[in-house]
N, C-alpha and C positions, 0 to 999 in steps of 0.2 A: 108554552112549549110542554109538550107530556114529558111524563118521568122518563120514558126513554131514549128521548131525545136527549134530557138532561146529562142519564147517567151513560151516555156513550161520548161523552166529551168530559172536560175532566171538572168533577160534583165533586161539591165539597158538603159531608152529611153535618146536619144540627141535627139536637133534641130541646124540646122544652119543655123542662122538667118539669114547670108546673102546670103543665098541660098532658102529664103522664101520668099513669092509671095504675104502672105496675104489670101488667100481663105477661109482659117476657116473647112477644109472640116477636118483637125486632130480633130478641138473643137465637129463640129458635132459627129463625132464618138466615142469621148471619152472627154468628158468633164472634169470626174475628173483628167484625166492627164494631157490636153492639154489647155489653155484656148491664147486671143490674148491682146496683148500690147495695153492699151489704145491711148495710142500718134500715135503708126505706125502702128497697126494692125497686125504684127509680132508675129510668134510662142513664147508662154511663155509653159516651161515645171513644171508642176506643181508635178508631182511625177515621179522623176526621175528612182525611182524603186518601178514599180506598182506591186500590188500583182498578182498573178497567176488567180484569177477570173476576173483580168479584160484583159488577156491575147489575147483575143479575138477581142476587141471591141481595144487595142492598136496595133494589128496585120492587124488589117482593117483601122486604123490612119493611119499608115504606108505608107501604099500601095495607101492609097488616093489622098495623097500629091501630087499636081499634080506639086512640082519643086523638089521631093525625097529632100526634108530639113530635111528628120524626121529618123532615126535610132534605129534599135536595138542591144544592144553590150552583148555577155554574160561577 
């Protein structure tokens, strides 16, 4: 199923940490989901089941991530 199939039904976001680089580019695009671990600079998931209006802006988190650490599950 594409991501936007995924996140128009209700997605539930992961990260895996150690699968993450640091880049920040999930926080740029969706902050209220996404923000980074002050110590390691590492993916923190802040709403692990975001709402349908921010469906968008976490389906371009996604896609950003330039180590794929970030996931959409239905």
């Amino acid at each position: 199923m594409s991501l936007a199939g995924q996140a128009s039904e209700a997605a539930k976001v992961s990260a895996a940490r150690d699968r993450c680089v640091g880049a920040g580019q999930c926080v740029l695009a969706a902050p209220a989901v996404f923000d980074q671990d002050e110590r390691d600079g590492l993916v923190l998931v802040l709403d692990e089941n975001p709402p349908a209006s921010r469906s968008d802006v976490v389906r371009e988190a996604v896609r950003a991530c330039p180590s794929g650490a970030l996931a959409l599950r239905r």
